[in-house]
N, C-alpha and C positions, 0 to 999 in steps of 0.2 A: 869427214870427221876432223876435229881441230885436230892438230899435233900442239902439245903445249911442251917450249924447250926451254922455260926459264921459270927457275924458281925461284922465291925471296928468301932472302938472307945470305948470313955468311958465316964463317967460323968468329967473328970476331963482336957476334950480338948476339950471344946466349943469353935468356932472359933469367934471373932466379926468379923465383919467390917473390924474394922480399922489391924487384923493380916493379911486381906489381901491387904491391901492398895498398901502396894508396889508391889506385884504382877501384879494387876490391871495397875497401874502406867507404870512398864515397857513394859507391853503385849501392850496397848493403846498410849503409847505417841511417839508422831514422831517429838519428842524434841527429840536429839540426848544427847544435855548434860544434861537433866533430868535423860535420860537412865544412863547415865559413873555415875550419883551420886548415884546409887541404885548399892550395892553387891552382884553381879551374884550367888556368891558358896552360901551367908547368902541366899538368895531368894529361891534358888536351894535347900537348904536343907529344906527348910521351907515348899515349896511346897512337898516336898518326905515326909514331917510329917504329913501335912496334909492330905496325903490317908489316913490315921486311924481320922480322925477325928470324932463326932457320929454321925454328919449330912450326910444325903445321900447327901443335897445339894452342900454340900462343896466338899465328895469325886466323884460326878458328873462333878463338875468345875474340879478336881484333873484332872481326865481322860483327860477331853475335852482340859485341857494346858498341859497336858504330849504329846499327840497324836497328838498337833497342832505344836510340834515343841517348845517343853519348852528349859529353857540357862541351860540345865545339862549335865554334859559336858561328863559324864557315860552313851552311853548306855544300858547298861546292868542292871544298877539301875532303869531305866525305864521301862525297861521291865520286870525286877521285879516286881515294883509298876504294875503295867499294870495287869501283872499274877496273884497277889494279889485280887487287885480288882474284875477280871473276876469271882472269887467267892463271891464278897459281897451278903450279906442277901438283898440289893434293886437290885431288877428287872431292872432300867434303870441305873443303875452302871455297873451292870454284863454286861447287853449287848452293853453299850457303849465301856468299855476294851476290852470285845472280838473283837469288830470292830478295836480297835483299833493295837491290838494283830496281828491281819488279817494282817492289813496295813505293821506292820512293818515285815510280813511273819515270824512270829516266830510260830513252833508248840505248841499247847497248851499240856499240861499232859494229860494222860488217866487216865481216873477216875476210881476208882475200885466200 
C-alpha cells in the first residue's frame, strides 16, 4: 500500500474566490469576446499554481479543469501537474489525477 507523506500547499496560498474568477469566467461563458479579454498564458499559469494550493478543494477543481481540456498550451506541463497530484495526501485528488493520467494514456512511475 502507498504511504503518501506530503501534501501540496502552504499556509501562505490560500486561494479566495475572487483568484479564481477568471478561470471560472472563461471555462463558463459562451460570450466569445468576454473569453479574447481574459489572458490565456496569465490563466494558464495560474491555474498550473494552483495544484499546490492547501485546499484539497481547490487542487480537486485543479484536476477536474486540467483533465477537461484546460488553455495550456504544454502538454507535458499538465501532465506533470496531473503526476503531481496523483500523489496528493487527499484521497479524492489522488484518484481524480490517476483517472485523469489514465485518460491522457500516460504511464504512471513505479513506486518503490
Amino acid at each position: 500500500m502507498m504511504e503518501v507523506t506530503q501534501c501540496y500547499g502552504s499556509m501562505d496560498m490560500a486561494t479566495r474566490k475572487a483568484d479564481i474568477a477568471d478561470l471560472i469566467a472563461m471555462k463558463c461563458s459562451i460570450d466569445a469576446a468576454k473569453r479574447a479579454r481574459i489572458n490565456p498564458p496569465d490563466v494558464s499559469a495560474r491555474l498550473l499554481e494552483l495544484a499546490h494550493d492547501e485546499s484539497a478543494h481547490v487542487r480537486l477543481w485543479v484536476v477536474r479543469e486540467l483533465s477537461d481540456g484546460a488553455p495550456i498550451a504544454d502538454r507535458r506541463d499538465v501532465i506533470d501537474k496531473l503526476q503531481m497530484l496523483s500523489d496528493d495526501c487527499d484521497e479524492r485528488v489522488r484518484a481524480l489525477a490517476r483517472q485523469a493520467i489514465a485518460i491522457f494514456n500516460v504511464p504512471q512511475t513505479a513506486e518503490a
